[in-house]
PDB file of N, CA, C and O in Angstrom:
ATOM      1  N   UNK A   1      45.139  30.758 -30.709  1.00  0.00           N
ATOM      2  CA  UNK A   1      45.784  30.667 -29.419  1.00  0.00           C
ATOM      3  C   UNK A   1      47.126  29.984 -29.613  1.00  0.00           C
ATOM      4  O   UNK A   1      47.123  29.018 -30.377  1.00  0.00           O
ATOM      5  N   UNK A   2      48.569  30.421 -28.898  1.00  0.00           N
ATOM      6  CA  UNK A   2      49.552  30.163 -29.259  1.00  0.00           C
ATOM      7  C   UNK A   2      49.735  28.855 -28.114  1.00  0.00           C
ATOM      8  O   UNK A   2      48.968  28.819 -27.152  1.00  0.00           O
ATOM      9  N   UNK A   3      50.691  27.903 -28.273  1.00  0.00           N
ATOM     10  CA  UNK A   3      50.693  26.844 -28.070  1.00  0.00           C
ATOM     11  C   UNK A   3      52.280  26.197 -27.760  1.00  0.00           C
ATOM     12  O   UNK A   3      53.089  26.210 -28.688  1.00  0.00           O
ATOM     13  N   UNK A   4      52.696  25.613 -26.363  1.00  0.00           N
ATOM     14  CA  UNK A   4      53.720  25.535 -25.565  1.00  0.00           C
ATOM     15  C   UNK A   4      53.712  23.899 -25.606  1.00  0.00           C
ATOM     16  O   UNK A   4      52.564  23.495 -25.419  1.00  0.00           O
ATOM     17  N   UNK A   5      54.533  22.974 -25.771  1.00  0.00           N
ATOM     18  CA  UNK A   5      54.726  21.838 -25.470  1.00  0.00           C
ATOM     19  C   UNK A   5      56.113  21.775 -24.101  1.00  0.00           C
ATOM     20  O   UNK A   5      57.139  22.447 -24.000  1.00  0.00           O
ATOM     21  N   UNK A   6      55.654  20.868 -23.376  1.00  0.00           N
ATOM     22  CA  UNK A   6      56.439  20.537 -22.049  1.00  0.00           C
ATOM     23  C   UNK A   6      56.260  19.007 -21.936  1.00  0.00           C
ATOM     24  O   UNK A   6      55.284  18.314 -22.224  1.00  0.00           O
ATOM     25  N   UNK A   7      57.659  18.615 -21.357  1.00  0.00           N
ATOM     26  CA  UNK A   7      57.329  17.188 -21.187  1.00  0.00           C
ATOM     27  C   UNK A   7      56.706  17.070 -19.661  1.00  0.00           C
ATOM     28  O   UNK A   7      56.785  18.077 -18.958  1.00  0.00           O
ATOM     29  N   UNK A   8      56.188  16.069 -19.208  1.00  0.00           N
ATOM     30  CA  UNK A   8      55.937  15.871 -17.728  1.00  0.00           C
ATOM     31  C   UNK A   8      56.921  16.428 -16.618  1.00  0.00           C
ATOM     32  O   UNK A   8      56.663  17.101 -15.619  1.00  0.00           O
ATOM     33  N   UNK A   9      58.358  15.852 -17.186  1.00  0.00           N
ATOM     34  CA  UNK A   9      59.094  16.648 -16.157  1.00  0.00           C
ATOM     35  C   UNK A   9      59.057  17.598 -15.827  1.00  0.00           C
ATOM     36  O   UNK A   9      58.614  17.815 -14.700  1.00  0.00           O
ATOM     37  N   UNK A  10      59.505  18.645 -16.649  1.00  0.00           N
ATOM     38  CA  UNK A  10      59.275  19.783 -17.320  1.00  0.00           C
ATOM     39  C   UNK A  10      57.896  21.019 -16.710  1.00  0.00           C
ATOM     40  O   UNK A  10      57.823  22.228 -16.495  1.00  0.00           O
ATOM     41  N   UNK A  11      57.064  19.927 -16.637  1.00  0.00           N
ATOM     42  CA  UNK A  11      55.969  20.664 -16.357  1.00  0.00           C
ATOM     43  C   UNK A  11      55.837  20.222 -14.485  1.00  0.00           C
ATOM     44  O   UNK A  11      55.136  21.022 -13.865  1.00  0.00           O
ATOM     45  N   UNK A  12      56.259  19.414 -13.893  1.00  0.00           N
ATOM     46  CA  UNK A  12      56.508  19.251 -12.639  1.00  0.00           C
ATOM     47  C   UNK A  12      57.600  20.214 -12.260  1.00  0.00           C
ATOM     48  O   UNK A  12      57.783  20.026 -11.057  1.00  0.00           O
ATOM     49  N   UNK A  13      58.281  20.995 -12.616  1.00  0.00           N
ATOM     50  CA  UNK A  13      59.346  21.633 -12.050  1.00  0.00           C
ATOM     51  C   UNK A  13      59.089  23.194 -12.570  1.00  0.00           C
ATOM     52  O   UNK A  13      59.766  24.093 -12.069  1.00  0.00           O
ATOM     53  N   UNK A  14      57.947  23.534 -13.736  1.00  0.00           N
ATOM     54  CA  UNK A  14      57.415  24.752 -13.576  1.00  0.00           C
ATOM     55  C   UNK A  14      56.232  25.491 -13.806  1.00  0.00           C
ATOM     56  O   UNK A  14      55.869  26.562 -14.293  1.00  0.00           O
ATOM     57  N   UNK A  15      55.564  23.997 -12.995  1.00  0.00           N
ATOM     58  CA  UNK A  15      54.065  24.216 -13.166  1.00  0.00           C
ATOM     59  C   UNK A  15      53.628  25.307 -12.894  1.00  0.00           C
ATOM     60  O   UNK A  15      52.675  25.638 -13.599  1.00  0.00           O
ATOM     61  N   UNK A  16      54.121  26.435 -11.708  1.00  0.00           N
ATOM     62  CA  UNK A  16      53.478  27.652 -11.681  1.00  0.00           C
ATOM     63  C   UNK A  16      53.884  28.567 -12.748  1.00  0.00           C
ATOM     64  O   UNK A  16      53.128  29.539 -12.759  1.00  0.00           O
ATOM     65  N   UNK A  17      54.830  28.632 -13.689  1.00  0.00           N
ATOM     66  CA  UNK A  17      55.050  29.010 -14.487  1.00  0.00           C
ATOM     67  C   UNK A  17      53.976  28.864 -15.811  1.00  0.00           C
ATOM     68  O   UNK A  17      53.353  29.681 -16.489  1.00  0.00           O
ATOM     69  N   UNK A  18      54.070  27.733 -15.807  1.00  0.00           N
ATOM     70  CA  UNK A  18      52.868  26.946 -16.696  1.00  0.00           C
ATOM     71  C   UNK A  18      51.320  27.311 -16.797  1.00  0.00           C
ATOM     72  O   UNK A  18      50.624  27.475 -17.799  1.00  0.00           O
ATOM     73  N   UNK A  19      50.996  27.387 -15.420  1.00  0.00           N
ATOM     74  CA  UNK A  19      49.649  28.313 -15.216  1.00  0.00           C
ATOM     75  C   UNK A  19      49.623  29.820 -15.097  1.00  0.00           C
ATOM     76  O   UNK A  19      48.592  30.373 -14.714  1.00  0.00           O
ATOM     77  N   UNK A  20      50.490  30.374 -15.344  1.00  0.00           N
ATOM     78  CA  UNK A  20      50.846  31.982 -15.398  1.00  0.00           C
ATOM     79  C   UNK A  20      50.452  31.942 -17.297  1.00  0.00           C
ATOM     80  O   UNK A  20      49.509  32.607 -17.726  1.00  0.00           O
ATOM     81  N   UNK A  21      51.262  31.142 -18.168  1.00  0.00           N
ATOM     82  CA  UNK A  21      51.315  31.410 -19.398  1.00  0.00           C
ATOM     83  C   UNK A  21      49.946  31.088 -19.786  1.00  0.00           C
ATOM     84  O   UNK A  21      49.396  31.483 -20.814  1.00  0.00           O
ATOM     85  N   UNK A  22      49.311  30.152 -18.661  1.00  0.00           N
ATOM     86  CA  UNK A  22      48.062  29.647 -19.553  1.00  0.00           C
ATOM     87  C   UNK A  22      47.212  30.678 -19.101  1.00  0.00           C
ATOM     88  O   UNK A  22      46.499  30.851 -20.090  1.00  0.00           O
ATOM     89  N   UNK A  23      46.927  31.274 -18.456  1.00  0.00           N
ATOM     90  CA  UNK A  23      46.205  32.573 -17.645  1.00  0.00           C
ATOM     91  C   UNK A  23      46.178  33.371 -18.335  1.00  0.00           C
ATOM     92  O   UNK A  23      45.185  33.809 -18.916  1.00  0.00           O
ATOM     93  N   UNK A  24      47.625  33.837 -18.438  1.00  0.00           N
ATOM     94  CA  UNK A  24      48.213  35.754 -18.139  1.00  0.00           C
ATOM     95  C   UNK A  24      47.787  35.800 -20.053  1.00  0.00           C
ATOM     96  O   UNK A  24      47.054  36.517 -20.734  1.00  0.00           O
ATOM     97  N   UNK A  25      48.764  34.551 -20.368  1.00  0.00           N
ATOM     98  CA  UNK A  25      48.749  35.150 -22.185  1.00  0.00           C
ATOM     99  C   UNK A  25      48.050  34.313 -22.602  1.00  0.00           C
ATOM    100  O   UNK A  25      48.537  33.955 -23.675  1.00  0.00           O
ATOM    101  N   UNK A  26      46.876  33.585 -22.320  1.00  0.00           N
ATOM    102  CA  UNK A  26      45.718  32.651 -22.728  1.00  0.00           C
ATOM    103  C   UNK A  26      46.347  32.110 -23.829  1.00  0.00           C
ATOM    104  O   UNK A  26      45.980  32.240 -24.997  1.00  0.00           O
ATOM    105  N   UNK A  27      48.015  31.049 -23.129  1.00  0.00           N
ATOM    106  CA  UNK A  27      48.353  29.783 -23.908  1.00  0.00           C
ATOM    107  C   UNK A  27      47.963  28.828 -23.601  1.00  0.00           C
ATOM    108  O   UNK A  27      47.536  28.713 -22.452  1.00  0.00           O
ATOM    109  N   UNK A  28      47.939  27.600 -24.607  1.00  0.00           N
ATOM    110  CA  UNK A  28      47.447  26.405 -24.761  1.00  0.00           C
ATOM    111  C   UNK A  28      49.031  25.260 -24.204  1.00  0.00           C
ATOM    112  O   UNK A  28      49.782  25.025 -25.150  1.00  0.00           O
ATOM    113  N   UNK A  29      49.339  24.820 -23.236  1.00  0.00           N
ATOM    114  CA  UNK A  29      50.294  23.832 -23.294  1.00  0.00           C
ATOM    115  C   UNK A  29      49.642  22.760 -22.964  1.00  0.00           C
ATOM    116  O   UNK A  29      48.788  22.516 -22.112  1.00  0.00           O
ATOM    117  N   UNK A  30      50.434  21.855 -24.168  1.00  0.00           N
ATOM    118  CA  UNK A  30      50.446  20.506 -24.271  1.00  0.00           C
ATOM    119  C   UNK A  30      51.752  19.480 -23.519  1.00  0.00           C
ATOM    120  O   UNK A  30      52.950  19.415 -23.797  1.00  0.00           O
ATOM    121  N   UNK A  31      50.977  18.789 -22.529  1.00  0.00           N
ATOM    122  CA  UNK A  31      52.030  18.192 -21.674  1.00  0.00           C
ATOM    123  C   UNK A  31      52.235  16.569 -22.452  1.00  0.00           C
ATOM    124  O   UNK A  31      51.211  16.024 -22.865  1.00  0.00           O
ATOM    125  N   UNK A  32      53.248  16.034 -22.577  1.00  0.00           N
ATOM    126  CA  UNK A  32      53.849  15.008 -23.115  1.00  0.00           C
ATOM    127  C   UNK A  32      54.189  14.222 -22.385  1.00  0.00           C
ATOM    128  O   UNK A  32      54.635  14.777 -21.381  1.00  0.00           O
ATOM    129  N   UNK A  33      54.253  12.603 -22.287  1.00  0.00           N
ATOM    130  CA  UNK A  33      54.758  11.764 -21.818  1.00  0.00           C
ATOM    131  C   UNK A  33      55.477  10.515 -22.654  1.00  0.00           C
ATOM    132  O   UNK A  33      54.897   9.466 -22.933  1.00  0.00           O
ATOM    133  N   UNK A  34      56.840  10.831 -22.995  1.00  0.00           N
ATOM    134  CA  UNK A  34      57.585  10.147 -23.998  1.00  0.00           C
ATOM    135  C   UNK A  34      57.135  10.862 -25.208  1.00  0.00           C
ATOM    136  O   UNK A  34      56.694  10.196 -26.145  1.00  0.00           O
ATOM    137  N   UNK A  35      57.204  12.258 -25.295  1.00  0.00           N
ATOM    138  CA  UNK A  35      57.071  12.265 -26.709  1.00  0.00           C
ATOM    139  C   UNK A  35      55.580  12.491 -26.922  1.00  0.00           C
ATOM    140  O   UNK A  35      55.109  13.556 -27.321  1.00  0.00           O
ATOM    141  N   UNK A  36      54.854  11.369 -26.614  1.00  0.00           N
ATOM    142  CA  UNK A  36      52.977  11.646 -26.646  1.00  0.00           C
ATOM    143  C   UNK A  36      52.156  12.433 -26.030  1.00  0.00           C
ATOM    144  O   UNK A  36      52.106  12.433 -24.800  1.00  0.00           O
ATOM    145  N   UNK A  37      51.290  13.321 -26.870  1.00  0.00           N
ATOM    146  CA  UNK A  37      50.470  14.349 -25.924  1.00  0.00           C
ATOM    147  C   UNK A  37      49.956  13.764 -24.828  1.00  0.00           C
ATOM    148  O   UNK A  37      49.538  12.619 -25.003  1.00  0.00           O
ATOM    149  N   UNK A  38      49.877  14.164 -23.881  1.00  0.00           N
ATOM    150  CA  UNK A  38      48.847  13.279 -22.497  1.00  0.00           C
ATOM    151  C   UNK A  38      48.097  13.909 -22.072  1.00  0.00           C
ATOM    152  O   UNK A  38      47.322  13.200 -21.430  1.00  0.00           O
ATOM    153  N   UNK A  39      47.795  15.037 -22.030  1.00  0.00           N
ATOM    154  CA  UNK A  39      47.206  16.267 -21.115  1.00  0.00           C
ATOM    155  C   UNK A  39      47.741  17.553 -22.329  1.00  0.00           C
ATOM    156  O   UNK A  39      48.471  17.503 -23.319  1.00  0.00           O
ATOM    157  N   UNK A  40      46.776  18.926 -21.502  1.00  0.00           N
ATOM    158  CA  UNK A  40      46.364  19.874 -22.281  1.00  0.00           C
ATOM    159  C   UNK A  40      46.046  21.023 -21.252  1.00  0.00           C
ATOM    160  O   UNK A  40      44.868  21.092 -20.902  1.00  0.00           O
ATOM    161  N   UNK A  41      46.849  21.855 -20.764  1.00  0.00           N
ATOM    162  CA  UNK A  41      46.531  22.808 -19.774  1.00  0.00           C
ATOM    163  C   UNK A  41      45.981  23.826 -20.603  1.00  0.00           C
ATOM    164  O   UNK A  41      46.684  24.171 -21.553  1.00  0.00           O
ATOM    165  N   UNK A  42      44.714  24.467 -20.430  1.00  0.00           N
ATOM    166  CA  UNK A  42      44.344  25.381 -21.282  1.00  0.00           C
ATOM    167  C   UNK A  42      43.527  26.673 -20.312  1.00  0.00           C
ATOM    168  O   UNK A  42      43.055  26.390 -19.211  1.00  0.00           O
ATOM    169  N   UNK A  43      43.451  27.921 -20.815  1.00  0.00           N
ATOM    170  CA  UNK A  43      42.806  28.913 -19.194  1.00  0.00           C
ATOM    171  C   UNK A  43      41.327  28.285 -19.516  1.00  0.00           C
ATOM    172  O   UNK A  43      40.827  27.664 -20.454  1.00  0.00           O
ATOM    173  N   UNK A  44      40.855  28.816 -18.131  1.00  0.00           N
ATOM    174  CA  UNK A  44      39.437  28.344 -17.515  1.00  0.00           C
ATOM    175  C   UNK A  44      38.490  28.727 -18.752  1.00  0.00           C
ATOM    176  O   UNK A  44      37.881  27.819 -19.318  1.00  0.00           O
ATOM    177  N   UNK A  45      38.356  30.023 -19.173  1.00  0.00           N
ATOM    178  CA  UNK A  45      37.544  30.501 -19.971  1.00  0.00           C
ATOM    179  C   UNK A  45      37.354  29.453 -21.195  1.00  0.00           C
ATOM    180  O   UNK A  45      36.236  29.220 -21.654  1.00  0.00           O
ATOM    181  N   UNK A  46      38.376  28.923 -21.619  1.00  0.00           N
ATOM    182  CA  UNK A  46      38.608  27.921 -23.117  1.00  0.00           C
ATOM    183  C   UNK A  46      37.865  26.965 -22.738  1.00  0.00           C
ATOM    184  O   UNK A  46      36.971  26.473 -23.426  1.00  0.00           O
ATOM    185  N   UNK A  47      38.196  26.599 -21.527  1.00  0.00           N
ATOM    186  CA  UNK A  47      37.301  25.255 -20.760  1.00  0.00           C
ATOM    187  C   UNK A  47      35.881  25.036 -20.955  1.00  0.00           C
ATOM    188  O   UNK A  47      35.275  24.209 -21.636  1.00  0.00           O
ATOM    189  N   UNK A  48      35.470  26.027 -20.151  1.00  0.00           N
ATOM    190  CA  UNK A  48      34.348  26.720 -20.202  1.00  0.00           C
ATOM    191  C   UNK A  48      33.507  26.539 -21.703  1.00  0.00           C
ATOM    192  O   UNK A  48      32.615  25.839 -22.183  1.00  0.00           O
ATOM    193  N   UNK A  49      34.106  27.272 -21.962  1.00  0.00           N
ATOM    194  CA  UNK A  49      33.584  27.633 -23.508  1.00  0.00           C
ATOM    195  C   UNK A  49      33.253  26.477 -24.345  1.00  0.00           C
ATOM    196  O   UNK A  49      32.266  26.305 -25.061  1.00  0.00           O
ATOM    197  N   UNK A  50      34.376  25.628 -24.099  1.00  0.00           N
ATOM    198  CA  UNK A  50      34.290  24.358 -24.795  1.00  0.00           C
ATOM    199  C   UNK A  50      33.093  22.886 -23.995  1.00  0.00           C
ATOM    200  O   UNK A  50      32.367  22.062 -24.551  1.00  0.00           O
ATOM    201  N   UNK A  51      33.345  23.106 -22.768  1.00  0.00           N
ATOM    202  CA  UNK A  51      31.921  22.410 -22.808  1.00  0.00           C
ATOM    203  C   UNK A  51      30.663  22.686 -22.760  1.00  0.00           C
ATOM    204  O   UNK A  51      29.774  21.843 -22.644  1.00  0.00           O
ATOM    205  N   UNK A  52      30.419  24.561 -22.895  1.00  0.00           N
ATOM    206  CA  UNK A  52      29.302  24.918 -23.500  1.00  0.00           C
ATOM    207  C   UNK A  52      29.414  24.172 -25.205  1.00  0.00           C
ATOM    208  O   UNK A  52      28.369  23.728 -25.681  1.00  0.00           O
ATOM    209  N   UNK A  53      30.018  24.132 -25.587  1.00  0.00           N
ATOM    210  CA  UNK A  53      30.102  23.247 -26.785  1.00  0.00           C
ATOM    211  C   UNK A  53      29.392  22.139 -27.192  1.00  0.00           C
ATOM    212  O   UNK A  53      28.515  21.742 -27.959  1.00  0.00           O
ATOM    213  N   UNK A  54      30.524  21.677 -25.938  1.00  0.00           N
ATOM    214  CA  UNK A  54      29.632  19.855 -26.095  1.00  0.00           C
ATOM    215  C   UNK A  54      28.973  20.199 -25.924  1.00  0.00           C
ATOM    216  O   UNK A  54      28.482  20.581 -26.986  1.00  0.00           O
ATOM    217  N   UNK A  55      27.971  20.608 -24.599  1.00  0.00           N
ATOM    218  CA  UNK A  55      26.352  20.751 -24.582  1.00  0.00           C
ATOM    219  C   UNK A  55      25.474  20.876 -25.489  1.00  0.00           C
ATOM    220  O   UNK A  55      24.461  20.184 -25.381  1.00  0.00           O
ATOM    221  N   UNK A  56      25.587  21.636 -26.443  1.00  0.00           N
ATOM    222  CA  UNK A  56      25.129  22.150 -27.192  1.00  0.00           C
ATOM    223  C   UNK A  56      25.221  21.194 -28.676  1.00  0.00           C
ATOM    224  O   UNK A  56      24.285  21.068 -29.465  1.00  0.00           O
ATOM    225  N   UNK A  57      26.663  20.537 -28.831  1.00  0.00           N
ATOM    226  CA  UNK A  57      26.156  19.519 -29.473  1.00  0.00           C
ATOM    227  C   UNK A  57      25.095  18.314 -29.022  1.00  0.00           C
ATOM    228  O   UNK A  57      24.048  17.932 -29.545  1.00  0.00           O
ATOM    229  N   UNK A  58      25.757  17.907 -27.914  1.00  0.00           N
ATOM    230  CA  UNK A  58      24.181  16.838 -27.206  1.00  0.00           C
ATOM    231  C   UNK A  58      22.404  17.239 -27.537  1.00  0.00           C
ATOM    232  O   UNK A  58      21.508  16.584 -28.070  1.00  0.00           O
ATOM    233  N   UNK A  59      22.446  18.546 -26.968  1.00  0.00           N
ATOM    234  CA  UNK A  59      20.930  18.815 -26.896  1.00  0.00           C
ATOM    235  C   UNK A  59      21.141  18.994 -28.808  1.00  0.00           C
ATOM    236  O   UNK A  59      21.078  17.779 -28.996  1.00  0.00           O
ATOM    237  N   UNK A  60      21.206  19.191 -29.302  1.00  0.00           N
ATOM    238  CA  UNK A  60      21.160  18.895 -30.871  1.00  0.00           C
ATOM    239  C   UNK A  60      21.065  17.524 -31.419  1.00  0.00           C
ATOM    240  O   UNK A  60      20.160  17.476 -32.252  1.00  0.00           O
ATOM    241  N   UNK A  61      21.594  16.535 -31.276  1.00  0.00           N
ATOM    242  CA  UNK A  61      21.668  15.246 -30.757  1.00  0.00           C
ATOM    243  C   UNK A  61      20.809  15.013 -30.727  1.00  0.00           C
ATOM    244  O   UNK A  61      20.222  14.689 -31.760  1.00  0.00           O
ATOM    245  N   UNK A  62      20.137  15.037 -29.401  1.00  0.00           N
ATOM    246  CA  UNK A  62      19.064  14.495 -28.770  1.00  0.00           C
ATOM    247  C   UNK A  62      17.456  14.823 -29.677  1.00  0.00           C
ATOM    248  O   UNK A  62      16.587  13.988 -29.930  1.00  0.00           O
ATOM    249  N   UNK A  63      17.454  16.115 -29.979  1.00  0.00           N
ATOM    250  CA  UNK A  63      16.811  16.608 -30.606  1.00  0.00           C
ATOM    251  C   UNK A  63      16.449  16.285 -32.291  1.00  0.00           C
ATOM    252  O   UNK A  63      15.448  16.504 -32.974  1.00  0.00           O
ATOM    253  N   UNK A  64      17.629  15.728 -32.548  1.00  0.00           N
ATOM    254  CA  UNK A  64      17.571  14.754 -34.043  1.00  0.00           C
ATOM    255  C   UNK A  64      17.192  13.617 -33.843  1.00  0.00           C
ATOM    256  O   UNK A  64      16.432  13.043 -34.623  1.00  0.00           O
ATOM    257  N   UNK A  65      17.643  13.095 -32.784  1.00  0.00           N
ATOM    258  CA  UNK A  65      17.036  11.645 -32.478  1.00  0.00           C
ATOM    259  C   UNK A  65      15.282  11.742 -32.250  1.00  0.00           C
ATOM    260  O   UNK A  65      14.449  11.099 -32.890  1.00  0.00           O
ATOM    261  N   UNK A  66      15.068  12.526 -31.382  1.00  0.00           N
ATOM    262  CA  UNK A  66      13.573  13.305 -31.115  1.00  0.00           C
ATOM    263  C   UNK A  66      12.880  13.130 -32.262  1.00  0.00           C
ATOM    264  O   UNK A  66      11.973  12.308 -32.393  1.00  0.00           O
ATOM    265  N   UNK A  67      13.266  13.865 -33.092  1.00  0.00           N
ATOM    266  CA  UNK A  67      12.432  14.170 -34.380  1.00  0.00           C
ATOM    267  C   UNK A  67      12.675  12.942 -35.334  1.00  0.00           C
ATOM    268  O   UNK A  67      12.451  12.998 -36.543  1.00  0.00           O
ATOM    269  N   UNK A  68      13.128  11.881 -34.715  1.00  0.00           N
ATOM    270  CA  UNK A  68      12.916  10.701 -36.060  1.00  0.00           C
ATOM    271  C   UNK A  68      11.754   9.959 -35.175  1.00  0.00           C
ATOM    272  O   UNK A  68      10.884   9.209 -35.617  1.00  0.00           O
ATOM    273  N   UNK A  69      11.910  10.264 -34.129  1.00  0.00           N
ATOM    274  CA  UNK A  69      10.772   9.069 -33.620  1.00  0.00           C
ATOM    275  C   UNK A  69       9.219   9.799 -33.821  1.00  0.00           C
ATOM    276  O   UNK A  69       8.289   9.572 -33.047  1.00  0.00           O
ATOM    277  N   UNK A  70       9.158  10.379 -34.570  1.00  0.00           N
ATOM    278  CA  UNK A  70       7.758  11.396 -35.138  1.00  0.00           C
ATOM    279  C   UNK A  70       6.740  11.462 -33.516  1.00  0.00           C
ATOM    280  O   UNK A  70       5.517  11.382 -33.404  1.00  0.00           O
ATOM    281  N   UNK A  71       7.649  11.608 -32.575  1.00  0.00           N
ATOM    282  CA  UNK A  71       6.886  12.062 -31.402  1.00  0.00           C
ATOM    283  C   UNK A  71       6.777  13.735 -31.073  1.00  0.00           C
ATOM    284  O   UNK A  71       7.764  14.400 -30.758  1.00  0.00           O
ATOM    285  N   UNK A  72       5.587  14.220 -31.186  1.00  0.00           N
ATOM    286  CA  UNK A  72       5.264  15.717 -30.483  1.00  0.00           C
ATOM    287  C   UNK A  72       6.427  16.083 -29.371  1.00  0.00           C
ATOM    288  O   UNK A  72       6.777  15.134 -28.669  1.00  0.00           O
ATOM    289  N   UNK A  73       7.208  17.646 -29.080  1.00  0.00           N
ATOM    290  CA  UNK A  73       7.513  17.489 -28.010  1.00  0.00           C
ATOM    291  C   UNK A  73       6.919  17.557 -26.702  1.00  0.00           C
ATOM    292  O   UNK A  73       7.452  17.345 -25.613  1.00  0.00           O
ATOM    293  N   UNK A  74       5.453  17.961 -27.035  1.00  0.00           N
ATOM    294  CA  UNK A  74       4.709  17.863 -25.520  1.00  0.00           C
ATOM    295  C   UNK A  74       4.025  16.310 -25.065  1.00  0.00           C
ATOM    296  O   UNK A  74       3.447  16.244 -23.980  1.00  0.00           O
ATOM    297  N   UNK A  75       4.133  14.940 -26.045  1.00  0.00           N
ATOM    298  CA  UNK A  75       4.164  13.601 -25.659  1.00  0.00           C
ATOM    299  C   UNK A  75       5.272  13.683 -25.073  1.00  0.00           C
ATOM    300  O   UNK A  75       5.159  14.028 -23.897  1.00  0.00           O
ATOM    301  N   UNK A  76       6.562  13.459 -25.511  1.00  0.00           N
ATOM    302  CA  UNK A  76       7.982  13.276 -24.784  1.00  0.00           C
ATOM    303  C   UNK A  76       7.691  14.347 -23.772  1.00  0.00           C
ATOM    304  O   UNK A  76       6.890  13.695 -23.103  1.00  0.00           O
ATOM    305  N   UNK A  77       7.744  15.363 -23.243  1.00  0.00           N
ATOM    306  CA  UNK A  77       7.376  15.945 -21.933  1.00  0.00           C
ATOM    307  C   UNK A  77       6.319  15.275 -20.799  1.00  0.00           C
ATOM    308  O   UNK A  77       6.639  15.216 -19.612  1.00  0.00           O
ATOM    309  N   UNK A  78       5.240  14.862 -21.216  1.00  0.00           N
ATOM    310  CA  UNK A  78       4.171  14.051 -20.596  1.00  0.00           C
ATOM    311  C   UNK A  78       5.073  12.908 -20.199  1.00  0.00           C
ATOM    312  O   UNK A  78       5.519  12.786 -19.058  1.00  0.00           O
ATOM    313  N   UNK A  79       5.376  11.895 -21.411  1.00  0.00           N
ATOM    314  CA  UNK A  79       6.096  10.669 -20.761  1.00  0.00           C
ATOM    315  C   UNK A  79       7.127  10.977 -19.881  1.00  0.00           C
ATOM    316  O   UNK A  79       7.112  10.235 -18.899  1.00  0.00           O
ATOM    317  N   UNK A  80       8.172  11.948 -19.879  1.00  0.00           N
ATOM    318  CA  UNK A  80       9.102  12.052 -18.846  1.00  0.00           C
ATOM    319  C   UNK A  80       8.782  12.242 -17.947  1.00  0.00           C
ATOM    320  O   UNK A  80       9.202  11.492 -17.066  1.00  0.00           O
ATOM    321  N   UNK A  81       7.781  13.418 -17.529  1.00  0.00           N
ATOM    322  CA  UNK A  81       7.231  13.801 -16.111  1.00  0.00           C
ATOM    323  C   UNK A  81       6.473  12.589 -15.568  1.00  0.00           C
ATOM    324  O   UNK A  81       6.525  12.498 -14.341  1.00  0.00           O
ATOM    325  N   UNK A  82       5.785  11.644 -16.195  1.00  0.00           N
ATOM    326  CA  UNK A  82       5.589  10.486 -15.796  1.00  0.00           C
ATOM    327  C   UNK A  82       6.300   9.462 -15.294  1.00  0.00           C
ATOM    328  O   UNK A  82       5.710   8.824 -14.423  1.00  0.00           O
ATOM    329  N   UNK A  83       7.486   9.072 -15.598  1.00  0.00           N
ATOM    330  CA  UNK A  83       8.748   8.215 -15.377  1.00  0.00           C
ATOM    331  C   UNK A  83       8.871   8.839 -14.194  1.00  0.00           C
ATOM    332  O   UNK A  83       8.532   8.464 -13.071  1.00  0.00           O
ATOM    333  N   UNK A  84       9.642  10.316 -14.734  1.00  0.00           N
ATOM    334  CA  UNK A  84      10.045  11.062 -13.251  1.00  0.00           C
ATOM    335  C   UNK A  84       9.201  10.555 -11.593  1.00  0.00           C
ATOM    336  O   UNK A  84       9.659  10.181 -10.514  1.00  0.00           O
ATOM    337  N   UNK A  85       7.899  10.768 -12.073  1.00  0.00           N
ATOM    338  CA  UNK A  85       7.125  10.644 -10.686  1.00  0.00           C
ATOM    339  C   UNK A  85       6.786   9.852 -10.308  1.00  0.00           C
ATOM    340  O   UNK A  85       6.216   9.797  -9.218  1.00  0.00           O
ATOM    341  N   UNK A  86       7.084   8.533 -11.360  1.00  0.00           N
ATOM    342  CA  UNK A  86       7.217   7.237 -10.316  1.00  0.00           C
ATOM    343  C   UNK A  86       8.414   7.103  -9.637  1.00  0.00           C
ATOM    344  O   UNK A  86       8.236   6.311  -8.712  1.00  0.00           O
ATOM    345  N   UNK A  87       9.683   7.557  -9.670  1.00  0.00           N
ATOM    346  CA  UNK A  87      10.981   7.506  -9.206  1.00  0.00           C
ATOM    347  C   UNK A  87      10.281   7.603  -7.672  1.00  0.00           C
ATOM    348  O   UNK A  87       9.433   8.376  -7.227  1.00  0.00           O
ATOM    349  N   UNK A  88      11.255   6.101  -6.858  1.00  0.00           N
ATOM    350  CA  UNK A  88      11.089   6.575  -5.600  1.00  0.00           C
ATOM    351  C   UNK A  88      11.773   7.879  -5.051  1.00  0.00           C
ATOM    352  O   UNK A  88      11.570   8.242  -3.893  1.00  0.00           O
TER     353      UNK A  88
END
């Protein structure tokens, strides 16, 4: 994905421009403040995509952690639905 740097100003004076490039030609701009990246306008789909990502690292995660505590996953199911149903 090709990739646009704008400073803040810059991007206040053609932000609709800015979301046309990130849309139309699925660019990546990087907005700057002094020089430093600050922000990252990227199209929805990238978004998307990317915190199917994270997710997917977490439940992996979680699932390594799972398997060191040498618990079954149908104990950890029992204990949660238990917690759960004391919740007022």
């Amino acid at each position: 994905m090709k990739g646009t740097t704008v400073s803040v100003a810059e991007g206040k004076k053609g932000f609709s421009r800015l979301l046309q490039h990130a849309t139309e030609k699925k660019e990546k701009i990087i907005v700057t403040k002094r020089k430093k990246p600050v922000a990252v306008i990227v199209p929805y789909e990238e978004y998307q995509r990317s915190m199917r990502l994270e997710g997917y690292k977490k439940i992996m995660e979680a699932r390594e952690a799972f398997s060191k505590t040498g618990l079954r996953a149908d104990q950890i199911y029992k204990e949660a639905k238990k917690q759960l149903e004391r919740r007022p």
